[in-house]
C-alpha positions as semicolon CSV with decimal commas, in nm:
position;residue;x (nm);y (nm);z (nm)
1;X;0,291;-1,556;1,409
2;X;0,027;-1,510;1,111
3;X;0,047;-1,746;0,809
4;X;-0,073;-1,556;0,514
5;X;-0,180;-1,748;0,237
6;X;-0,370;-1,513;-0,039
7;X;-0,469;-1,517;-0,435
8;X;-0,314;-1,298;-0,656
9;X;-0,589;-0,977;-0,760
10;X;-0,489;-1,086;-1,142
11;X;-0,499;-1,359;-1,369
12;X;-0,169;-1,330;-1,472
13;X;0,008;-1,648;-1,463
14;X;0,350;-1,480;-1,372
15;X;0,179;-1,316;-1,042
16;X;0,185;-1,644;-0,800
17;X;-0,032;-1,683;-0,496
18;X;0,169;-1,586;-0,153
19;X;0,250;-1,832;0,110
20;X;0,442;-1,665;0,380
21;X;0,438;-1,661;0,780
22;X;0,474;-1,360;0,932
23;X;0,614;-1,219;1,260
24;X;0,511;-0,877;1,371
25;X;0,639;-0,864;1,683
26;X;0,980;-0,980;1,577
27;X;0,949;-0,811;1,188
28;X;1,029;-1,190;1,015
29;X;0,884;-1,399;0,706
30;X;0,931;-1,693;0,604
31;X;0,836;-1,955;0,360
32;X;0,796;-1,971;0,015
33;X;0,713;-1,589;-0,054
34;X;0,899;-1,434;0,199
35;X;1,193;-1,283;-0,039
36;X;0,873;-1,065;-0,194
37;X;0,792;-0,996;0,077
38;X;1,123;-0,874;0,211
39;X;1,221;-0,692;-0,118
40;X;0,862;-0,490;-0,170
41;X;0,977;-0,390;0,237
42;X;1,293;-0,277;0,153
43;X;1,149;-0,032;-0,045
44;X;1,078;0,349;0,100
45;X;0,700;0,248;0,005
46;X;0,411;0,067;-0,239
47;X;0,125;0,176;-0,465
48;X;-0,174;0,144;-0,309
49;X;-0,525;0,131;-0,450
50;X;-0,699;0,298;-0,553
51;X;-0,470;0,372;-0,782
52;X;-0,254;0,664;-0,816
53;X;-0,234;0,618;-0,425
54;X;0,098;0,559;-0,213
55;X;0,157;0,457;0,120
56;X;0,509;0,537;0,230
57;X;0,667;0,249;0,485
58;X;0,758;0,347;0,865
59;X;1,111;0,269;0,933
60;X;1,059;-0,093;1,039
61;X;0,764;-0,199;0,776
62;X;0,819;-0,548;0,892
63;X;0,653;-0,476;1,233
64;X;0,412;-0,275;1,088
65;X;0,025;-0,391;0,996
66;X;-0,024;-0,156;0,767
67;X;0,322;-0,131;0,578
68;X;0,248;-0,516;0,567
69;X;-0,082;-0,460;0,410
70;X;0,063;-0,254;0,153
71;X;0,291;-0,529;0,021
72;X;0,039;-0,761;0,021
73;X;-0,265;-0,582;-0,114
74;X;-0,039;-0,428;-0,387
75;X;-0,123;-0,729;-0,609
76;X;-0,329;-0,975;-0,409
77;X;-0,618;-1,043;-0,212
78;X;-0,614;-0,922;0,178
79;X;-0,646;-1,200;0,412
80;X;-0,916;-1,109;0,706
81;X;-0,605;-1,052;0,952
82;X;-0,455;-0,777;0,734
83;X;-0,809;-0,636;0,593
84;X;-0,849;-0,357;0,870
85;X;-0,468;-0,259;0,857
86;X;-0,464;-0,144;0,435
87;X;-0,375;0,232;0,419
88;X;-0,676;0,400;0,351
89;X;-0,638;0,675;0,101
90;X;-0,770;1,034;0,192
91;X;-0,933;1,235;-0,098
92;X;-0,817;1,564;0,010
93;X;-0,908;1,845;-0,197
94;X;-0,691;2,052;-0,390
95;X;-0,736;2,422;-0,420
96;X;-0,634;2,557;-0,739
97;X;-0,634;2,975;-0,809
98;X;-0,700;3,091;-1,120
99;X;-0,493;3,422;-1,162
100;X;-0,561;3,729;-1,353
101;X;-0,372;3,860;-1,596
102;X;-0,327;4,171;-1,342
103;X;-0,198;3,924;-1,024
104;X;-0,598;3,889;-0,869
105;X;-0,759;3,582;-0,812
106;X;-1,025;3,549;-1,053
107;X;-1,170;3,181;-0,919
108;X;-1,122;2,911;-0,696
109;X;-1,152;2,563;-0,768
110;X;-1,173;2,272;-0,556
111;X;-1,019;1,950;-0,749
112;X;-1,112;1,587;-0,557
């Protein structure tokens, strides 16, 4: 069992610090956050930064590290034992063709 106890990213006073426990192997929170917790995982996924990315859950995001990491990292700070688990984003590039008028490709750009 982890306890995760971690600072909200903003200043908001209606974004609270979480205080949960956590068990992976079992997929269980409890304490004071845990409905959050619960609810964000009940979702099919969570925003992740940077920002516009999206990690989608795996069918039991309460076992998971990273679906945890997710929830957590959505709008607080990581705690070390989550830190190595948060979905990394890929930058993959996006090809986009510039047609002619007549059907050729007249240039290809590469977005990031």
């Amino acid at each position: 069992m982890i306890s995760i106890r971690c600072k909200p990213l903003s200043a908001s006073p209606s974004i609270e610090p979480l205080e949960f426990d956590w068990d992976e192997r079992a997929g269980t929170v409890t304490g004071r956050s845990a409905d959050i917790i619960r609810e964000s995982a009940a979702e099919p996924g969570m925003p992740v930064h940077p920002m516009p990315g999206y990690h989608e859950f795996s069918a039991e995001p309460l076992k998971s590290r990273a679906d945890v990491a997710a929830i957590v990292g959505y709008l607080h700070e990581l705690p070390a034992e989550l830190a190595d688990a948060y979905p990394a984003q890929v930058d993959e590039p996006v090809v986009a063709e510039l047609i002619g008028s007549d059907g050729t490709v007249s240039a290809l750009d590469v977005l990031y």
